[in-house]
C-alpha positions as CSV (number, residue, x, y, z in Angstrom):
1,X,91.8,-30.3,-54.0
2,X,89.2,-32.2,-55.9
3,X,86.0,-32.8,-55.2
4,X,86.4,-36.0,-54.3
5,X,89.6,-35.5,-52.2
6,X,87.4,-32.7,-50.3
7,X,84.4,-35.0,-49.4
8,X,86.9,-37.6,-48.4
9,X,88.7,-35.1,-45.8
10,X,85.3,-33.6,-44.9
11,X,84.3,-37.4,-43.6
12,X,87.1,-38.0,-41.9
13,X,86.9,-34.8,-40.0
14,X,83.5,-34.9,-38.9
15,X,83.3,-36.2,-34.8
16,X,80.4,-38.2,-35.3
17,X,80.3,-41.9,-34.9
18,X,78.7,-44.0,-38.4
19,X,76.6,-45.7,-37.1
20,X,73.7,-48.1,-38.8
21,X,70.9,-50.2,-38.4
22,X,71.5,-54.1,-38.0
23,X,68.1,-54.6,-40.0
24,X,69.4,-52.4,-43.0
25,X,70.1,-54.2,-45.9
26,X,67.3,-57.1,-44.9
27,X,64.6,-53.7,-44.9
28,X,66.6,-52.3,-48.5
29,X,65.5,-56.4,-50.2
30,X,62.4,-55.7,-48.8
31,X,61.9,-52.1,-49.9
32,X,62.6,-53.1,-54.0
33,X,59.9,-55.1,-53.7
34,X,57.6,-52.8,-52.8
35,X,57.8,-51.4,-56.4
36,X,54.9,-53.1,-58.0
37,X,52.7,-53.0,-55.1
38,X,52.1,-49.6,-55.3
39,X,51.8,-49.3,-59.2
40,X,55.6,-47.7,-59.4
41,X,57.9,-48.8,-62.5
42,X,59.2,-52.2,-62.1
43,X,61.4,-53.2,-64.9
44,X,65.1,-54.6,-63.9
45,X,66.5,-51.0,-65.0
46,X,64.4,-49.6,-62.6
47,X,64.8,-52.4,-59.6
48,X,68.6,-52.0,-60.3
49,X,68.1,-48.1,-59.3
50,X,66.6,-48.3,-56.3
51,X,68.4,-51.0,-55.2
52,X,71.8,-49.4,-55.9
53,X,70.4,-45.8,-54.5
54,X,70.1,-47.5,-51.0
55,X,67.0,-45.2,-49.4
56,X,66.8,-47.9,-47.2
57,X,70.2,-48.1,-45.9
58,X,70.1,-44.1,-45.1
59,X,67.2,-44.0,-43.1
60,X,69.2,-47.0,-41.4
61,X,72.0,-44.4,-40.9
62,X,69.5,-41.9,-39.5
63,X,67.6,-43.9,-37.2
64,X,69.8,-46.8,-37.0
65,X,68.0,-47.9,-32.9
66,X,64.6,-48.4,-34.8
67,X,63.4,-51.5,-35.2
68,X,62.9,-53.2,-38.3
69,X,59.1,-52.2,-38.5
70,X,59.7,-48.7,-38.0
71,X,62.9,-48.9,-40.7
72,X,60.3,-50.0,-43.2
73,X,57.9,-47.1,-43.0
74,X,61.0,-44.8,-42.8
75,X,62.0,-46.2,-45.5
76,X,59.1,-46.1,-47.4
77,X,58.8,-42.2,-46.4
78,X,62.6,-41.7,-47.9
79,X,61.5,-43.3,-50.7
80,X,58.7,-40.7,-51.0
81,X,60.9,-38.4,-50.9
82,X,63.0,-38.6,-53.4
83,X,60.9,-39.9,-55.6
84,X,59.1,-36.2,-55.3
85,X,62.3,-35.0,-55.7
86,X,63.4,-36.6,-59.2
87,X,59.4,-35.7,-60.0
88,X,60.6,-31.9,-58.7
89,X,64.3,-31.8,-60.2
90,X,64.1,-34.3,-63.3
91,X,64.6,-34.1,-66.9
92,X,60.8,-33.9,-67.3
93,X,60.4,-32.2,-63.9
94,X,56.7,-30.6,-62.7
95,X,56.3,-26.7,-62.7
96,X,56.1,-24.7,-60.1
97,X,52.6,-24.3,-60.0
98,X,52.4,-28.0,-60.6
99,X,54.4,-28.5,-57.0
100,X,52.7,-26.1,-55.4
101,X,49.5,-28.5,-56.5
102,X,51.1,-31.1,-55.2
103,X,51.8,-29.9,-51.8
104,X,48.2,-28.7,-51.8
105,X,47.6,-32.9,-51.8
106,X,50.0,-33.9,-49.4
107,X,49.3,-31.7,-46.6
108,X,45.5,-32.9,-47.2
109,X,46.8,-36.5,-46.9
110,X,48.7,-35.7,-44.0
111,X,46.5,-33.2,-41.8
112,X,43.2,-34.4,-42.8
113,X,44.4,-38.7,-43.2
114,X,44.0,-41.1,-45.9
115,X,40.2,-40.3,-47.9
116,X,41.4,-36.5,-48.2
117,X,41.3,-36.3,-52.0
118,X,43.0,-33.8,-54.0
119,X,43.0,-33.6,-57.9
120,X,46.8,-33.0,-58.4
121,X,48.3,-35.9,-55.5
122,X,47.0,-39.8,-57.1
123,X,48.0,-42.3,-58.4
124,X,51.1,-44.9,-57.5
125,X,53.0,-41.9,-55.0
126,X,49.7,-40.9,-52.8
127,X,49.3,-44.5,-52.6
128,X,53.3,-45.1,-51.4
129,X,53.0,-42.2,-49.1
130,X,49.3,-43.0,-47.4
131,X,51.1,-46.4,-47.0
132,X,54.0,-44.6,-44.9
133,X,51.8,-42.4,-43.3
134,X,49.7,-44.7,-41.6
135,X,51.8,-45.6,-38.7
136,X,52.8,-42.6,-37.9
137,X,49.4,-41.0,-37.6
138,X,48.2,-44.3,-35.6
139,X,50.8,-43.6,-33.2
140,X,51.8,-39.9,-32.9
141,X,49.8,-37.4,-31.2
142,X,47.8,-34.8,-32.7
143,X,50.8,-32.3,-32.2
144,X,53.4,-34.4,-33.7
145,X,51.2,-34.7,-36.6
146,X,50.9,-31.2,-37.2
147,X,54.4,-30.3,-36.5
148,X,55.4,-32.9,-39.2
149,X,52.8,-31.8,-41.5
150,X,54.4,-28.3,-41.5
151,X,57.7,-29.5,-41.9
152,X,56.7,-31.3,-44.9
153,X,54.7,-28.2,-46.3
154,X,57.9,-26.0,-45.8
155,X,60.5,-28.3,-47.5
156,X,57.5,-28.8,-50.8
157,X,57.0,-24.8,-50.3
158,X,61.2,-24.8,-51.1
159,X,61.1,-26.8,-53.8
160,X,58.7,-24.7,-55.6
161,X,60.4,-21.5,-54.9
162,X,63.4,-23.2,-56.4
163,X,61.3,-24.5,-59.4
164,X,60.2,-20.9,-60.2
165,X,63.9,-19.5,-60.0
166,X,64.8,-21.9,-62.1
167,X,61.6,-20.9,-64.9
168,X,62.9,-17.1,-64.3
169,X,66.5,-18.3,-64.9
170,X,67.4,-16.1,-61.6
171,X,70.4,-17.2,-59.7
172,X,70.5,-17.3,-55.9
173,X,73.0,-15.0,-54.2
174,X,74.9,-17.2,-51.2
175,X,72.9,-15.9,-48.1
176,X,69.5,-16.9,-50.4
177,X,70.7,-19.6,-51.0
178,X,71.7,-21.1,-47.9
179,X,67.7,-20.2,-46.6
180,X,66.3,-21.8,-49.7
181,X,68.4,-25.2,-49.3
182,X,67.4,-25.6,-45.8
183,X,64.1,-26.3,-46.9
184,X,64.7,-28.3,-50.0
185,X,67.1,-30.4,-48.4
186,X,63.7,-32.0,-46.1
187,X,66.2,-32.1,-43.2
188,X,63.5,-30.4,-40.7
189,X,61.2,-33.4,-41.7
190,X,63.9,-36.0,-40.7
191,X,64.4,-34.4,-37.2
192,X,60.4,-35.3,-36.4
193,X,60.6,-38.6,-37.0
194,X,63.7,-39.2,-34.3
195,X,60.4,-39.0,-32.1
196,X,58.6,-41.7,-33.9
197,X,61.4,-44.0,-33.3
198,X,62.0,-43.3,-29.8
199,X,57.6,-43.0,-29.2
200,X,59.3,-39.8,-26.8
201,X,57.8,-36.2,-28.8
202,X,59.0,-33.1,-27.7
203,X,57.0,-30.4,-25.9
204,X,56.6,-27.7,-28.7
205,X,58.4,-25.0,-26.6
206,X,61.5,-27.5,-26.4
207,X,61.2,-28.6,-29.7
208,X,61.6,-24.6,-30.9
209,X,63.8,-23.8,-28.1
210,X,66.6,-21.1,-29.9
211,X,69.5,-23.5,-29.7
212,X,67.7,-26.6,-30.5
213,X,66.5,-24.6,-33.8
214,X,70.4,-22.8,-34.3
215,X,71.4,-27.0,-34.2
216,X,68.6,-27.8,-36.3
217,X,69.8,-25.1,-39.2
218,X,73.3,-26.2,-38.3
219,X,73.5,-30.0,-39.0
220,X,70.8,-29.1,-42.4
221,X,73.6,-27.0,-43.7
222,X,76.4,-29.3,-42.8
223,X,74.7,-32.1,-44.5
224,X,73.3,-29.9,-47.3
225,X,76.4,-28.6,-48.2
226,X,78.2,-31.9,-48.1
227,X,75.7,-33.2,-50.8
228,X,76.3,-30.3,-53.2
229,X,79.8,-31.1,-53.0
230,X,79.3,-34.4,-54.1
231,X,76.0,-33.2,-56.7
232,X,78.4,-30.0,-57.9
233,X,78.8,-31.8,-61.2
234,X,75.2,-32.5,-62.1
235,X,74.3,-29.5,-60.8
236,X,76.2,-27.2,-63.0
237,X,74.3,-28.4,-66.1
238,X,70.9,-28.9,-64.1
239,X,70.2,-26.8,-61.2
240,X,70.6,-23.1,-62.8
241,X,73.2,-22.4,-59.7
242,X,71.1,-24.0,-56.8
243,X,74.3,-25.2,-55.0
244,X,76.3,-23.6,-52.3
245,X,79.5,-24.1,-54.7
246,X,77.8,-23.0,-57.4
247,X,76.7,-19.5,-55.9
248,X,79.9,-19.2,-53.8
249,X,81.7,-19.1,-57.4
250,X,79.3,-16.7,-58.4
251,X,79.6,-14.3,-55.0
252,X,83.2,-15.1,-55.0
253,X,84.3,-14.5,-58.9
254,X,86.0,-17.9,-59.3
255,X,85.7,-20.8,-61.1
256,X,83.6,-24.1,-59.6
257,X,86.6,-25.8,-58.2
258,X,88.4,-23.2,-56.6
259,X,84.7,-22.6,-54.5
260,X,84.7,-26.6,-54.1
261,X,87.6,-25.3,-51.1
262,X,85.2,-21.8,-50.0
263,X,82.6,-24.4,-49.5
264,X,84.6,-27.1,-47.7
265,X,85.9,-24.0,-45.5
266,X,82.7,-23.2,-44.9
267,X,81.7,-26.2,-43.6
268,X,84.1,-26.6,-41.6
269,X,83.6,-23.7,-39.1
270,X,80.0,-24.5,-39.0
271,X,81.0,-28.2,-38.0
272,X,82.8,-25.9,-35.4
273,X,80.0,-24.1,-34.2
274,X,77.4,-27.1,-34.3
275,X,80.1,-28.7,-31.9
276,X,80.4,-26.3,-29.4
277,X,76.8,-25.7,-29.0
278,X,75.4,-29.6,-28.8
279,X,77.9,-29.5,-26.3
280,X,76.7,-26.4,-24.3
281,X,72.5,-27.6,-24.6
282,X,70.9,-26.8,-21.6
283,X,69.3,-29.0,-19.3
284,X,65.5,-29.0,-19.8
285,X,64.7,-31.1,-16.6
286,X,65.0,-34.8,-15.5
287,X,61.7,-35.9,-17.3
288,X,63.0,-33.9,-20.9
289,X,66.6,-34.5,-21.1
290,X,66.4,-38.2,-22.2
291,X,64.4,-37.2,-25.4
292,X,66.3,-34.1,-25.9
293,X,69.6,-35.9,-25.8
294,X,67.5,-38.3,-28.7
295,X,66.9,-35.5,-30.5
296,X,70.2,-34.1,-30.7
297,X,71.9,-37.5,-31.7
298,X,69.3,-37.7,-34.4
299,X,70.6,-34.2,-35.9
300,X,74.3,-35.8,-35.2
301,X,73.1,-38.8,-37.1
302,X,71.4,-36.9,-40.0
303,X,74.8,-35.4,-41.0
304,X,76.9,-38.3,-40.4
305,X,74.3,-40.3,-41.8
306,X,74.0,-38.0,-45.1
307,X,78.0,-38.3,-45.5
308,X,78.4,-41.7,-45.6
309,X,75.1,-42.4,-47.8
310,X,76.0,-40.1,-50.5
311,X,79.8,-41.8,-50.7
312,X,77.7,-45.6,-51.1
313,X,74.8,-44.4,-53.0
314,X,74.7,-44.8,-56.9
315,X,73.0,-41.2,-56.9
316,X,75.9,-39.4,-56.7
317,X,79.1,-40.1,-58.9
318,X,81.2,-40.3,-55.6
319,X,79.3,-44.3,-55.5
320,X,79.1,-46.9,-54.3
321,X,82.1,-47.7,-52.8
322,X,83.3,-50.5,-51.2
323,X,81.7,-52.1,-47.8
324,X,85.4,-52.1,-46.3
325,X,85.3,-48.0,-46.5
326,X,81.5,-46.9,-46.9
327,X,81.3,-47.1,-42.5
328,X,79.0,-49.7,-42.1
């Protein structure tokens, strides 16, 4: 089966609902021009990009209850994100000793707020992500923050760990690999910000209860693995085997395509297990299990929401695709 044929089936298969924001496209207008205020490249090329990447319209799939304030700064964290990311993973992309400067600057941004200064985080993205950060830090308290902050250290900590396997030219074995992608993917900082939207944070001890954190690994690697399906053939020439298909050929002693089915098998028996264990959650008490329930539907929603963003986002070769089949 193709790749495209296999995320295709993989969609239809998964139980949870699309669902998306009313104020999406309305916050994705707004979000291009956002370009120039904060000193980012502006030509039509570039407009064009971001427009047709949709950053907007995925945190819309994440968080599609927020309201249309809250979608903007989302946004505008997504947008972050993955502008690190091309910064990270790019043609021209930073070393590893370069990211690990960077993360040095955002977690000063982020635990210490906006005049932290830090040699290696200025210019146009410090600005975009003090912008994004502001709200959250008005708002959340102290333990949020933190708990965000680490999350956000993890995933940069990943990407530099990748960046330096990359400079060695060493390949990740599967089981590696799997550990490394759940922090590059900057799922655990999406889970976080279901609390944001709701104004509801977690008790810590809830928040790191053992099957909340199996869930948590669970819908990053269902919606990490669904992405390197769809990045498998950019990734062959650019990611020096980062991708679950990639090391599954390796492990395996086949070629790419027959893994594209090892990985798709794959996912489905942990869409199995994620499942039956949302559905067997605990009850944490009467004045918890509202925001737990949030929680859990956010997870739900990050992997539903990652499957039908990559098929309409120019990113990926599998987009866009037509309104009438992208779900929403």
């Amino acid at each position: 089966m193709t790749g495209g044929a296999v995320l295709e089936s993989l969609r239809t298969e998964c139980p949870v609902p699309a669902r998306i924001s009313p104020h999406a496209d309305r916050v994705q207008e707004w979000l291009v021009g956002q370009l120039h205020r904060h000193g980012l490249p502006v030509d039509a090329a570039a407009r064009t990009r971001l427009a047709e990447a949709g950053f907007a319209r995925y945190a819309a799939r994440l968080y599609p209850a927020a309201t249309e304030a809250d979608l903007r700064v989302l946004s505008l964290l997504f947008t972050w994100f993955f502008l690190v990311d091309d910064a990270c993973d790019g043609p021209a992309r930073f070393t590893s000793d370069q990211i690990r400067r960077l993360r040095d600057g955002v977690l000063a941004v982020l635990r210490d707020g906006p005049r932290a200064r830090h040699p290696a985080f200025t210019g146009p993205l410090r600005r975009l992500l003090v912008q994004a950060w502001r709200e959250p830090r008005r708002r959340m308290p102290v333990r949020w923050r933190v708990r965000f902050a680490d999350a956000v250290g993890h995933h940069l900590h990943g990407v530099r760990r990748e960046a330096a396997a990359k400079e060695a030219g060493r390949r990740p074995g599967v089981a590696e690999y799997v550990a490394l992608r759940r922090a590059t993917s900057a799922a655990y900082v999406s889970y976080p910000l279901v609390e944001f939207v709701t104004g509801r944070p977690l008790p810590d001890p809830v928040y790191h209860h053992p099957r909340l954190r199996r869930l948590a690994d669970l819908g990053n690697d269902l919606l990490s693995w669904y992405n390197d399906i769809a990045s498998l053939e950019r990734d062959r020439a650019t990611a020096g085997g980062h991708n679950l298909v990639l090391a599954l050929a390796t492990e395996h002693g086949v070629d790419p395509e027959a893994a594209v089915d090892l990985a798709a098998a794959r996912w489905r028996e942990t869409m199995r297990e994620f499942v039956a264990l949302r559905a067997a959650v605990p009850s944490f008490g009467p004045g918890l299990d509202e925001a737990v329930t949030d929680h859990l539907d956010g997870v739900a929603a990050a992997v539903r929401g990652t499957i039908e963003w990559t098929l309409e986002s120019a990113r990926y070769p599998t987009g866009p695709v037509s309104p009438a089949t992208r779900g929403g």
